[in-house]
C-alpha atoms as an extended CHARMM CRD file, in Angstrom:
* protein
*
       259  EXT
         1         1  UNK       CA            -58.1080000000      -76.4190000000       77.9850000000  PROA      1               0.0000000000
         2         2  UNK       CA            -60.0000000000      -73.3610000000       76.6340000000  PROA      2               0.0000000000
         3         3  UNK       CA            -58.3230000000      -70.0180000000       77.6650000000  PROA      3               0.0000000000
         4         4  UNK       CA            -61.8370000000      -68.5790000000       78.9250000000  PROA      4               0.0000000000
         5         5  UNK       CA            -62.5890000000      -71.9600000000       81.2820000000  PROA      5               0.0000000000
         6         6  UNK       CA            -58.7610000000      -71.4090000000       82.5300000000  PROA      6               0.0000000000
         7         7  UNK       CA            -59.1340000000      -68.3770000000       83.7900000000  PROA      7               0.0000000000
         8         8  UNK       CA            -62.6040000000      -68.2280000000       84.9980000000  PROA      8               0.0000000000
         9         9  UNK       CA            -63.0880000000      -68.0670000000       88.4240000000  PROA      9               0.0000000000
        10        10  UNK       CA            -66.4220000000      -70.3790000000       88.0370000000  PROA      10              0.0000000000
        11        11  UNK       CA            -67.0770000000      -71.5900000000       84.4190000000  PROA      11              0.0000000000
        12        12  UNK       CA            -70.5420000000      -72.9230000000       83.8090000000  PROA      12              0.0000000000
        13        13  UNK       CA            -70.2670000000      -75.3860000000       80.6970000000  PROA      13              0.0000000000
        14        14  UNK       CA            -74.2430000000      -76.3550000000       78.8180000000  PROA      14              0.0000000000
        15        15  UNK       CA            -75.9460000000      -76.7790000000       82.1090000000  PROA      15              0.0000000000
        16        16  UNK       CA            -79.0370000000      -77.5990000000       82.3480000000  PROA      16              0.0000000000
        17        17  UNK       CA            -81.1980000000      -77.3540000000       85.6980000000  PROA      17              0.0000000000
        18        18  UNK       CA            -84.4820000000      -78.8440000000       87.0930000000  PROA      18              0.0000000000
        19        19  UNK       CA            -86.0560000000      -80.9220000000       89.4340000000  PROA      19              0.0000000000
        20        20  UNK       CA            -87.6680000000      -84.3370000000       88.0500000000  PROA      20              0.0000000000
        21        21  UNK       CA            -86.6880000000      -85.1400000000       84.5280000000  PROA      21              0.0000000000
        22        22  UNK       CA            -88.1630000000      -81.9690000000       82.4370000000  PROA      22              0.0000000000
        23        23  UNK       CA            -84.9740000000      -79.0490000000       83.2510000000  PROA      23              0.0000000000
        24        24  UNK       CA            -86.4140000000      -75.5460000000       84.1550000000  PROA      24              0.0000000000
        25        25  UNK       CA            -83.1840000000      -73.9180000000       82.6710000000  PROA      25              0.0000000000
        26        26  UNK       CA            -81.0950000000      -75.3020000000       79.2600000000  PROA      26              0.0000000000
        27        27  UNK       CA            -77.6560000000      -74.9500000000       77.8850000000  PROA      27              0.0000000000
        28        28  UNK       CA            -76.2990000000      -72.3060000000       80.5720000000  PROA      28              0.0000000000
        29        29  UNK       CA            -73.2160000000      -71.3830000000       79.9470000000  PROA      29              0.0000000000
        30        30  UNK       CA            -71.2620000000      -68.6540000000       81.2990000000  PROA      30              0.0000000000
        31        31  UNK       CA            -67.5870000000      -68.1700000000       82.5520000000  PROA      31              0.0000000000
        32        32  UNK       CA            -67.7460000000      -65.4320000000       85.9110000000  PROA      32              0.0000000000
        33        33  UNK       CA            -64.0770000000      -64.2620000000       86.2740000000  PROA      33              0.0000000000
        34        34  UNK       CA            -62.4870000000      -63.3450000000       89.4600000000  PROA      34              0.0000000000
        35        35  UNK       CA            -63.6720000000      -60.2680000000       91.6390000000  PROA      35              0.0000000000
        36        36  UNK       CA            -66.5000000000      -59.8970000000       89.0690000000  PROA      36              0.0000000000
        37        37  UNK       CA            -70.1230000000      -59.2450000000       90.3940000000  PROA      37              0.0000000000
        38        38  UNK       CA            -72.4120000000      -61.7190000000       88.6270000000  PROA      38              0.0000000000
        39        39  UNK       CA            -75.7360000000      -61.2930000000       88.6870000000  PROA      39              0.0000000000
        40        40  UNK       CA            -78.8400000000      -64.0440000000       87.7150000000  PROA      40              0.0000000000
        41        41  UNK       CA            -81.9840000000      -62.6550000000       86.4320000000  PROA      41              0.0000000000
        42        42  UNK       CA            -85.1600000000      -63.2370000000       84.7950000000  PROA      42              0.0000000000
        43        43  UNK       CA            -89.4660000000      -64.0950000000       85.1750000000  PROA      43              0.0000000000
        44        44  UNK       CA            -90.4080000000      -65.0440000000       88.2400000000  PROA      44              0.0000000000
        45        45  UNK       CA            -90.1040000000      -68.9190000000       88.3020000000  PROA      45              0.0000000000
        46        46  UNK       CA            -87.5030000000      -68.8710000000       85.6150000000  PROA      46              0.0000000000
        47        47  UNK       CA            -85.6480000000      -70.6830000000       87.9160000000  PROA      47              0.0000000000
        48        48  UNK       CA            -83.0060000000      -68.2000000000       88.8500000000  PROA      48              0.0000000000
        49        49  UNK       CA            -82.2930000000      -69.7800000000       92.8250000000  PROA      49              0.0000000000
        50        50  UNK       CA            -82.5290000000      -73.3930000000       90.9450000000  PROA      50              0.0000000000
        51        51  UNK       CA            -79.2180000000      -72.1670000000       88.9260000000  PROA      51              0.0000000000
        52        52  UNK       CA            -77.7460000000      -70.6580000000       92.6160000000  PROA      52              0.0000000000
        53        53  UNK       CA            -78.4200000000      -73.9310000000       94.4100000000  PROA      53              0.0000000000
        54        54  UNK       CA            -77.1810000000      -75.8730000000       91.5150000000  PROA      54              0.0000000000
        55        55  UNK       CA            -73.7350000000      -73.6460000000       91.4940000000  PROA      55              0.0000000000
        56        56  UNK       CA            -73.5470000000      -74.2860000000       95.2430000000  PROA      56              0.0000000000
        57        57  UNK       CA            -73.8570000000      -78.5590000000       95.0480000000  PROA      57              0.0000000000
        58        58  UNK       CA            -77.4120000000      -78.0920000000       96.9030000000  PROA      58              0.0000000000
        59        59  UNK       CA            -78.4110000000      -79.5300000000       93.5460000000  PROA      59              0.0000000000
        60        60  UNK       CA            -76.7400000000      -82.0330000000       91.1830000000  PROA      60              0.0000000000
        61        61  UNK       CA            -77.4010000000      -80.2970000000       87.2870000000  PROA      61              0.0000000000
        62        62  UNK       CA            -79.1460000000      -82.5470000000       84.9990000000  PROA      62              0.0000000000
        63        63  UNK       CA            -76.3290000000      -81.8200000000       82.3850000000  PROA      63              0.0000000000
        64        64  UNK       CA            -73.2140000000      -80.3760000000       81.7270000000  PROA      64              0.0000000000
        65        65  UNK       CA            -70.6570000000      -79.2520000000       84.5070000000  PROA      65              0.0000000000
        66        66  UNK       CA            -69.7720000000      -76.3600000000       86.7700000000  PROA      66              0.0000000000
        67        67  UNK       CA            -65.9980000000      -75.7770000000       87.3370000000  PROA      67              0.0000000000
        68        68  UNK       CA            -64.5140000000      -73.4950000000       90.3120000000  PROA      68              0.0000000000
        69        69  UNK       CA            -60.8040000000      -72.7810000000       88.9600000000  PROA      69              0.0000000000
        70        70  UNK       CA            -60.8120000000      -75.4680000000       86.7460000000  PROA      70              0.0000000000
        71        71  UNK       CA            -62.0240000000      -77.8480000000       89.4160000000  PROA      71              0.0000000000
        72        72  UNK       CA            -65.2640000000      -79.6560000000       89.9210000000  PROA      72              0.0000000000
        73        73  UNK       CA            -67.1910000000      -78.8750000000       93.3900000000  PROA      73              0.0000000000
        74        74  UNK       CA            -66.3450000000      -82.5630000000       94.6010000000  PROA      74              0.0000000000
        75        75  UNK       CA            -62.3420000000      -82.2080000000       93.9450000000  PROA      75              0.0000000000
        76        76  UNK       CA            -62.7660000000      -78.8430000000       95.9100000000  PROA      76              0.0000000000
        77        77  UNK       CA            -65.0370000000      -80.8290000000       98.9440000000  PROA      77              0.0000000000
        78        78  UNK       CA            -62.4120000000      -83.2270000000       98.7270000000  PROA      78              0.0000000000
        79        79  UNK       CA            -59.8000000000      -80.5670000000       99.5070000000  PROA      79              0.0000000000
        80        80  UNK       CA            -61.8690000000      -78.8760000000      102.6700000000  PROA      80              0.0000000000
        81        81  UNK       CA            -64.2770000000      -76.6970000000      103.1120000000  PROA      81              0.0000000000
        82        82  UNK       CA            -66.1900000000      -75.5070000000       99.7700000000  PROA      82              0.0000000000
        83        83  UNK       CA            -64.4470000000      -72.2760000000       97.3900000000  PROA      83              0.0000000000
        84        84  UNK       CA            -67.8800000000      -70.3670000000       98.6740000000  PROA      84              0.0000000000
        85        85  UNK       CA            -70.3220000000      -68.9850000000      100.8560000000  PROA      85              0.0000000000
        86        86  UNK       CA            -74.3130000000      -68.5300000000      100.7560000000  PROA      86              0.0000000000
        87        87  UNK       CA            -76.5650000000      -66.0180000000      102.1370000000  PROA      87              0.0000000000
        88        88  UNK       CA            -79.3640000000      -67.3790000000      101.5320000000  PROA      88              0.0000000000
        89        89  UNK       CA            -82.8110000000      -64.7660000000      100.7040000000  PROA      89              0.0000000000
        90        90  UNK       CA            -84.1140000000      -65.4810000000      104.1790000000  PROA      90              0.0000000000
        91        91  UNK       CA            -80.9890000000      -64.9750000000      106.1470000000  PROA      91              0.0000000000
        92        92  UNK       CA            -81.3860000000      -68.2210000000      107.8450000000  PROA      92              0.0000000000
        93        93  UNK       CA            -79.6930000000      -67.7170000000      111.0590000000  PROA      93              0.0000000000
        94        94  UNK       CA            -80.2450000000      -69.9660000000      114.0660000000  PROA      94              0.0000000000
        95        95  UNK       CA            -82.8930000000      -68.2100000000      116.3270000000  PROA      95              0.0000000000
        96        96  UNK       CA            -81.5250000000      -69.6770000000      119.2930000000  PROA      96              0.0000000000
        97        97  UNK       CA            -77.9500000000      -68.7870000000      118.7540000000  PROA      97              0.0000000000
        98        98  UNK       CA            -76.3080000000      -65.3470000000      119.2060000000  PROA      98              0.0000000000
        99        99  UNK       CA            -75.2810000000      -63.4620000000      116.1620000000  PROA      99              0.0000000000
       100       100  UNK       CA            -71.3770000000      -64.3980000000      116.9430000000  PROA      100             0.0000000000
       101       101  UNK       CA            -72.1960000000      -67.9780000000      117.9300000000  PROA      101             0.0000000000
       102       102  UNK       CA            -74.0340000000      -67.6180000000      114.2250000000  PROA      102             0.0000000000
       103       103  UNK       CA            -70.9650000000      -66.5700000000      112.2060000000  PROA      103             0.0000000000
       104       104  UNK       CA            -68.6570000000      -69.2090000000      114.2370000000  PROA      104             0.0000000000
       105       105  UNK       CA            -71.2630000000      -72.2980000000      113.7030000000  PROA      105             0.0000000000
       106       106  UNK       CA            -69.3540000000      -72.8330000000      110.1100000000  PROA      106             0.0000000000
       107       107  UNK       CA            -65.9530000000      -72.4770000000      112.1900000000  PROA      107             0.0000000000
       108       108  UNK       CA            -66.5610000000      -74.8640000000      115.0120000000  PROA      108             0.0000000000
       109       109  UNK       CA            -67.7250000000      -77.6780000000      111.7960000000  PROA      109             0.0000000000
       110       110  UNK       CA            -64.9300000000      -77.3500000000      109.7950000000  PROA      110             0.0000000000
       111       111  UNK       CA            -62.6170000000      -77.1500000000      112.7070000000  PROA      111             0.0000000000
       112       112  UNK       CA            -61.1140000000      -74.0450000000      110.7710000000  PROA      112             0.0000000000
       113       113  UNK       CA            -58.4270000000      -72.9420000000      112.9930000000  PROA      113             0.0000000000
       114       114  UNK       CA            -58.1720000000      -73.0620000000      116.6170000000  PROA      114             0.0000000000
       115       115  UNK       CA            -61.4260000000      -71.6440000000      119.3250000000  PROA      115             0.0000000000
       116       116  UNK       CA            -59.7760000000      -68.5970000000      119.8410000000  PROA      116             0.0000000000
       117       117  UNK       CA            -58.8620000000      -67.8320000000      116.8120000000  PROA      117             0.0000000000
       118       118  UNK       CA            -62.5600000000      -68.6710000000      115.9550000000  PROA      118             0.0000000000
       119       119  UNK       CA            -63.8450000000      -66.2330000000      118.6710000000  PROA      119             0.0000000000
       120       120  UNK       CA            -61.4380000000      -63.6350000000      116.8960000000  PROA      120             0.0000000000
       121       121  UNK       CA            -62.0460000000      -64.1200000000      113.2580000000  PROA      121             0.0000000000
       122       122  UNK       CA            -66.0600000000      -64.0140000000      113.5400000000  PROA      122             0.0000000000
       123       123  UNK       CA            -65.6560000000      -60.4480000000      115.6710000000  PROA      123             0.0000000000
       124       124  UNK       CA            -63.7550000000      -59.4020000000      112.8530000000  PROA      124             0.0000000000
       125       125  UNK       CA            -66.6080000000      -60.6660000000      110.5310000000  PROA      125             0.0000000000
       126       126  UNK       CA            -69.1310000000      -58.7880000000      112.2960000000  PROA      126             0.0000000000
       127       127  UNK       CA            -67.0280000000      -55.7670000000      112.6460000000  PROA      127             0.0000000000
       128       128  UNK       CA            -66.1990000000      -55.9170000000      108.2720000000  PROA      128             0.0000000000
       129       129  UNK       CA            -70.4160000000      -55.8460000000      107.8620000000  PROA      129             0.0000000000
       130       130  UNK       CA            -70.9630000000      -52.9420000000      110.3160000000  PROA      130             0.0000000000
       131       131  UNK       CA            -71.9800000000      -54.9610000000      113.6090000000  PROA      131             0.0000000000
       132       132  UNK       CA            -69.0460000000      -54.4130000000      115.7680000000  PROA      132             0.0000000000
       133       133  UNK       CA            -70.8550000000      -53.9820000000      119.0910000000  PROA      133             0.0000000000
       134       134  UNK       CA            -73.9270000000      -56.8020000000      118.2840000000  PROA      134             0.0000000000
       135       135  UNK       CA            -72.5670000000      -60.0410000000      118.8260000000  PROA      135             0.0000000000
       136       136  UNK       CA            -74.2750000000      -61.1130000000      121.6950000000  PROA      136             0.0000000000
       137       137  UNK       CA            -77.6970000000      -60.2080000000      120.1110000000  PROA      137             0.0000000000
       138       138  UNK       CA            -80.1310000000      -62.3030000000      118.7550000000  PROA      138             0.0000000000
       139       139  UNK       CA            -81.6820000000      -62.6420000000      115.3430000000  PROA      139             0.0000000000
       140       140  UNK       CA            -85.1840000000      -61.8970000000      116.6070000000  PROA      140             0.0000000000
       141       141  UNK       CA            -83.8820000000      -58.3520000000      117.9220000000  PROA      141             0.0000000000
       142       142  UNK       CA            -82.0500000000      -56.9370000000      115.0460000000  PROA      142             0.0000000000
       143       143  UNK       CA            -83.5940000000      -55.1990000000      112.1600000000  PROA      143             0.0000000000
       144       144  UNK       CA            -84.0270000000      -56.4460000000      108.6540000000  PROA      144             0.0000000000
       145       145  UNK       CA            -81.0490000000      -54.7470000000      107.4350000000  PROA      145             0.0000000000
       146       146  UNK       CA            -79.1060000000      -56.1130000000      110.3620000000  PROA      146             0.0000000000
       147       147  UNK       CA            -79.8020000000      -59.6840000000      109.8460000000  PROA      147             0.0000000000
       148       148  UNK       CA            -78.8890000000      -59.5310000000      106.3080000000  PROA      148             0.0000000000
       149       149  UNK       CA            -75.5400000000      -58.4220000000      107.4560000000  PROA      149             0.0000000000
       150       150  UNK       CA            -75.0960000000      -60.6420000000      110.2990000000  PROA      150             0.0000000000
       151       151  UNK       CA            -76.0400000000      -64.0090000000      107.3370000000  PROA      151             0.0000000000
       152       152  UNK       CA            -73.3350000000      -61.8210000000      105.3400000000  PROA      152             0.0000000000
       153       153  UNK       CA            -70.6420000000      -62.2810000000      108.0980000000  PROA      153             0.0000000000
       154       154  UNK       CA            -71.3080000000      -65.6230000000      108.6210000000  PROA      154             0.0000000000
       155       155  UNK       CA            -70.9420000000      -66.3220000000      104.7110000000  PROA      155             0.0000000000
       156       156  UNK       CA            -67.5690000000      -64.4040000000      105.1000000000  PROA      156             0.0000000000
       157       157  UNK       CA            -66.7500000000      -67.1370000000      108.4070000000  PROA      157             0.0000000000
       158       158  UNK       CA            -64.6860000000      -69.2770000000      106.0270000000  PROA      158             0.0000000000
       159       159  UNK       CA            -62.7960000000      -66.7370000000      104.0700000000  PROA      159             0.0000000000
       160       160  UNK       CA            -64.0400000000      -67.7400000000      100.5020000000  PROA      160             0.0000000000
       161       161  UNK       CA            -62.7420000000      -66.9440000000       97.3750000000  PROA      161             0.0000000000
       162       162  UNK       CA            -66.9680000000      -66.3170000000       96.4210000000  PROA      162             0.0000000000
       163       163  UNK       CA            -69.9750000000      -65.3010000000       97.4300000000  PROA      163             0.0000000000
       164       164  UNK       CA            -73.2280000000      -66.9660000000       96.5860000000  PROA      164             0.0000000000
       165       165  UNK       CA            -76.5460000000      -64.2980000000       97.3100000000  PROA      165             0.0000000000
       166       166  UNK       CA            -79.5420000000      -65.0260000000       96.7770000000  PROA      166             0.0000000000
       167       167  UNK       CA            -81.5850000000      -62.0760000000       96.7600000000  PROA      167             0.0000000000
       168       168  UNK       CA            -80.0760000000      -60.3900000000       99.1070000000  PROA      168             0.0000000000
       169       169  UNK       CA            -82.1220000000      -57.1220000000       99.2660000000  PROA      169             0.0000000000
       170       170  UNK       CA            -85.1190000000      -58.6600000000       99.3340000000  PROA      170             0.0000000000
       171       171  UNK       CA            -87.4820000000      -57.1220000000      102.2990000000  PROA      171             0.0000000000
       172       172  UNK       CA            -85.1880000000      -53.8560000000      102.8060000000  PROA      172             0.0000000000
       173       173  UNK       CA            -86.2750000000      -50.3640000000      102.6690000000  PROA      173             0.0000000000
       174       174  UNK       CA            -84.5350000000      -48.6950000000       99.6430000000  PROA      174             0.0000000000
       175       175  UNK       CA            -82.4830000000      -46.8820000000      101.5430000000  PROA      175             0.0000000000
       176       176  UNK       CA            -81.5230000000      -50.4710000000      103.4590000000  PROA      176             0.0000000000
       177       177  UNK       CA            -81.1410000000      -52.1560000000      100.4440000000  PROA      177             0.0000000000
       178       178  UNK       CA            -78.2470000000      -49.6910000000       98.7980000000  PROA      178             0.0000000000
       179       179  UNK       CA            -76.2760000000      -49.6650000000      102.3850000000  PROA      179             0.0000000000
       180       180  UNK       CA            -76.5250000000      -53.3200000000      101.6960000000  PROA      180             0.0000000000
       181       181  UNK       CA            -74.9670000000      -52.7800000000       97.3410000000  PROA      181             0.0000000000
       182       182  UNK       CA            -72.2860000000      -50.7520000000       98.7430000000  PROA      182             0.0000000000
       183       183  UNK       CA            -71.2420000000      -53.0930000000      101.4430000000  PROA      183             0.0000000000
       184       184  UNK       CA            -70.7750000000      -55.8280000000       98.8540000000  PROA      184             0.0000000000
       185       185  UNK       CA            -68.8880000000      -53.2010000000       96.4440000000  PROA      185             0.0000000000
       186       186  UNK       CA            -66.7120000000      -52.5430000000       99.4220000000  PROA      186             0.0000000000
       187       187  UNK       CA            -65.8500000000      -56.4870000000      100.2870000000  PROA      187             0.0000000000
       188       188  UNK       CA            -65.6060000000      -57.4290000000       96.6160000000  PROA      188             0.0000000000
       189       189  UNK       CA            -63.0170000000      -54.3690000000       96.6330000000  PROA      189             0.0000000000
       190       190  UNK       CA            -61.3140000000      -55.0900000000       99.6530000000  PROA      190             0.0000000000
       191       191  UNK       CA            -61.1950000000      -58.7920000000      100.1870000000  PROA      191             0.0000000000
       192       192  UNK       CA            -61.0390000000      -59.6220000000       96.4620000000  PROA      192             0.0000000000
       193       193  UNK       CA            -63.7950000000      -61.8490000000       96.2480000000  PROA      193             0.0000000000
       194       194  UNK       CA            -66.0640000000      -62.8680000000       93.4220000000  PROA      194             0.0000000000
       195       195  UNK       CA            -69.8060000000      -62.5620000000       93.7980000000  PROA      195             0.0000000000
       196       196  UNK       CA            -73.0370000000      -64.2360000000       92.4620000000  PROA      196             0.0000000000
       197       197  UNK       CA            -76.0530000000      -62.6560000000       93.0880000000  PROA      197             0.0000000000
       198       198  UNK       CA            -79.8580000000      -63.6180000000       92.4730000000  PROA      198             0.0000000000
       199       199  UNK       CA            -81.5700000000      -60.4610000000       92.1530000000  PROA      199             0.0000000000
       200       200  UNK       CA            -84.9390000000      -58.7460000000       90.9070000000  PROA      200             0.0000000000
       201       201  UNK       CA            -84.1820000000      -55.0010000000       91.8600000000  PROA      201             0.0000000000
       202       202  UNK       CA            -82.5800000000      -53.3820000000       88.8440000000  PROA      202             0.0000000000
       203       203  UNK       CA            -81.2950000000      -50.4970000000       91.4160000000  PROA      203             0.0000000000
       204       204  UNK       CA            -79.0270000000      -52.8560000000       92.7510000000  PROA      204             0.0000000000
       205       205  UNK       CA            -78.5670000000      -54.4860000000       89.4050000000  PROA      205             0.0000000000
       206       206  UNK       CA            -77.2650000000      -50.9710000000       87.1710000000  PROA      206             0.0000000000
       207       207  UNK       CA            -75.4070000000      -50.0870000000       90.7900000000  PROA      207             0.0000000000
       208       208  UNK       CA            -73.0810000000      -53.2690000000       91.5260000000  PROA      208             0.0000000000
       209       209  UNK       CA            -73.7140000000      -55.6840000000       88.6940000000  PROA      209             0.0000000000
       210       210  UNK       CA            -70.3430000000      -55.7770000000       86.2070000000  PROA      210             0.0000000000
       211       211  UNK       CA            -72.4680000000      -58.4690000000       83.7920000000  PROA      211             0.0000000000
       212       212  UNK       CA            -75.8570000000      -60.1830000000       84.3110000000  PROA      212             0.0000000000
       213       213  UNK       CA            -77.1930000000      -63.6100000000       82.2370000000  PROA      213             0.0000000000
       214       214  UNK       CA            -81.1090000000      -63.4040000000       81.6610000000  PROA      214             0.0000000000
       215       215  UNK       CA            -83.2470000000      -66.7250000000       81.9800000000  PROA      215             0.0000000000
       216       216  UNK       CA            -86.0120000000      -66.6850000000       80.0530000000  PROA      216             0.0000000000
       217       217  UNK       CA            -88.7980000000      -68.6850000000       81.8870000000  PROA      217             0.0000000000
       218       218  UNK       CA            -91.1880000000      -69.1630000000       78.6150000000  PROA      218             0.0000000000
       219       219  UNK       CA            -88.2630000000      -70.1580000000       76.5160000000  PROA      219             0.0000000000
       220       220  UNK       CA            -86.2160000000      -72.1410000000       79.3310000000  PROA      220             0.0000000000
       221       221  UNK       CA            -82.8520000000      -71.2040000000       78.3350000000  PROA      221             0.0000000000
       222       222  UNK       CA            -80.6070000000      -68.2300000000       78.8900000000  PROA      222             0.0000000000
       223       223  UNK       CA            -81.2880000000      -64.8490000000       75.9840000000  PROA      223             0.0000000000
       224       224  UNK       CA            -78.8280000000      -62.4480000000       77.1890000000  PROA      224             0.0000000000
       225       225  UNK       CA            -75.2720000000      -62.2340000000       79.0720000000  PROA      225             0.0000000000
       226       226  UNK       CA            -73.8130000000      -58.8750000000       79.2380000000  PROA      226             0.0000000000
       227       227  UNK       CA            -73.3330000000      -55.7640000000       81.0440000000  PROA      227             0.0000000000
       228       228  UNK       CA            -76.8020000000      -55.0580000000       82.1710000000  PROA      228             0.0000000000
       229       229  UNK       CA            -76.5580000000      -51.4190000000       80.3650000000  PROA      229             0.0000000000
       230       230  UNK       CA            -75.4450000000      -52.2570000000       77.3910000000  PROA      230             0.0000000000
       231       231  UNK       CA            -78.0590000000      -55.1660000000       77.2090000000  PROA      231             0.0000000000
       232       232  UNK       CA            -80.8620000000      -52.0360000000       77.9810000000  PROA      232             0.0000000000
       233       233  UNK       CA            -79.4970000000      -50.5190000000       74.6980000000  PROA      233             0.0000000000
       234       234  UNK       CA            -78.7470000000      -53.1880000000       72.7300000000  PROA      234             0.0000000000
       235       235  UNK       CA            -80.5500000000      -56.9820000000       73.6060000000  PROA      235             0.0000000000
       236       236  UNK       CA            -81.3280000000      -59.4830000000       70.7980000000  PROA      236             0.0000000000
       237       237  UNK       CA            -84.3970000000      -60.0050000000       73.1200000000  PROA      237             0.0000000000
       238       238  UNK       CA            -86.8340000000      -57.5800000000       73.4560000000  PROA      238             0.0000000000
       239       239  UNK       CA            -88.0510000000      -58.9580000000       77.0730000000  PROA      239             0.0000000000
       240       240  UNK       CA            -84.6850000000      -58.1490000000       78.1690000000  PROA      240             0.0000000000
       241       241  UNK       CA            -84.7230000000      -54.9350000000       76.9140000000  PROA      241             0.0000000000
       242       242  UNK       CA            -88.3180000000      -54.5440000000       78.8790000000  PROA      242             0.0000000000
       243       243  UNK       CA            -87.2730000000      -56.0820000000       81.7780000000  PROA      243             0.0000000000
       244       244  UNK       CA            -84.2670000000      -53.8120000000       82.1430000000  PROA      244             0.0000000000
       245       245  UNK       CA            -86.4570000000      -50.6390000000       80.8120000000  PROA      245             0.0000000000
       246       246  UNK       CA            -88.6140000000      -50.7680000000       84.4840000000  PROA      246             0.0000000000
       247       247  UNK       CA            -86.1980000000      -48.6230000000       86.1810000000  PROA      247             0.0000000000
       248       248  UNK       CA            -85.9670000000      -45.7990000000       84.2910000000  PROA      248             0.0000000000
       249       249  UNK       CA            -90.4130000000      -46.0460000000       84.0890000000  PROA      249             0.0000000000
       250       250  UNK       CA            -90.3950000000      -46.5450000000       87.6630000000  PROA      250             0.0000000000
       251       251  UNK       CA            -88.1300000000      -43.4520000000       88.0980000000  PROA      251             0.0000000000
       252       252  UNK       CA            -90.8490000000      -41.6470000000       85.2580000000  PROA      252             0.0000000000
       253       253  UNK       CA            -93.9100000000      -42.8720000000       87.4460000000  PROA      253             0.0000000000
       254       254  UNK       CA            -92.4300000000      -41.4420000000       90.6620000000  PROA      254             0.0000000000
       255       255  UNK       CA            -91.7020000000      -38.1800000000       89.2140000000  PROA      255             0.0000000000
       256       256  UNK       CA            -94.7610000000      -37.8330000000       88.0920000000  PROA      256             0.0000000000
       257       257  UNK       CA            -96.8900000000      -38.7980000000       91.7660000000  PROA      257             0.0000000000
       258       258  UNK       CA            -94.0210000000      -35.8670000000       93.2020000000  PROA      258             0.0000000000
       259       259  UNK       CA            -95.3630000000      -33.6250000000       90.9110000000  PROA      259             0.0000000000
């Protein structure tokens, strides 16, 4: 077996992705070691969630394999509950459920552990994302911020090895949106955990991101993988080096309006 597939935590092999018979994305490959933050970029329709839902089995790949520690998503089904969990960009939480009966729903069907330690573990999931005090509250009274967090715990309910995000600051404030960076610095830190995240904001992208892969939507296939700062200095493709050029013209522009 090849040393990098061994010891990647997920090792994406010449995948392609798609829907129908044409693939939006070709011959991905990338192996995302443990506790690394991974981040999926590129155009708009590039097909960026495609490669997410793919990774997570909400998607078969129209070629080539994805591997969680050497093992494919079916041997890891097979074993229990999947090596990961989603927030997806909406948050999707249950509008008629209470934020705790939320983060236990993955619990109570899995029949992980026993109710009370259920009713235990998803306090202790709320109280890890900063909601300690909100469990009893419903999705439609929390802020933006909040139900971002509250998805979060409830992607934590299974204690996975990785975390699936798809773009997860998406809606938020600035301000909202690097609480949000630092709270997934602080679980990779303290739980361990390897993330994937779908993202467009390059704030959150220089802040958390240890590499990124760029998919090019004209060419369908993947034109960088890197550390996104050393892929701002030194691309092969200049649309990367464009793409990850907006932040410091943004910063420019805003300077200048100040002024």
């Amino acid at each position: 077996m090849d040393r990098n597939r061994a010891k990647a935590c997920i090792a994406i092999e010449d995948v392609s992705v798609g829907y129908g018979v044409r693939p939006v994305q070709a011959g991905i490959s990338a192996h995302i070691e443990r506790r690394e933050i991974f981040a999926i970029v590129g155009d708009s329709g590039s097909g960026k969630s495609t490669l997410m839902k793919t990774m997570a089995g909400l998607l078969r790949p129209q070629s080539g394999q994805i591997l969680f520690e050497g093992n494919s998503l079916e041997a890891c089904m097979a074993r229990g509950a999947p090596p990961f969990g989603i927030l997806f960009q909406s948050g999707a939480l249950w509008t008629s459920m209470t934020v705790l009966e939320n983060v236990m729903l993955p619990m109570d069907l899995q029949g992980y552990l026993t109710p009370p330690a259920r009713l235990e573990l998803a306090r202790f999931k709320l109280e890890l994302v900063g909601l300690a005090g909100h469990e009893h509250r419903r999705p439609a009274s929390l802020s933006g911020g909040m139900r971002k967090r509250a998805a979060l715990a409830r992607a934590l309910a299974l204690d996975p090895a990785i975390l699936f995000l798809d773009e997860p600051s998406a809606g938020l404030d600035p301000l909202t949106s690097r609480r949000l960076d630092e709270l997934v610095l602080a679980l990779r830190d303290g739980l361990g955990i390897t993330v994937v995240l779908v993202t467009h904001e390059l704030e959150s992208l220089y802040s958390i991101a240890d590499r990124m892969i760029f998919l090019d939507g004209e060419e369908h296939r993947p034109t960088a993988l890197g550390p996104p700062a050393e892929l701002a200095r030194s691309a092969g493709s200049r649309k990367v080096r464009d793409f990850l050029a907006r932040r410091g013209a943004t910063r420019v522009k805003s300077a200048e309006v100040t002024a």
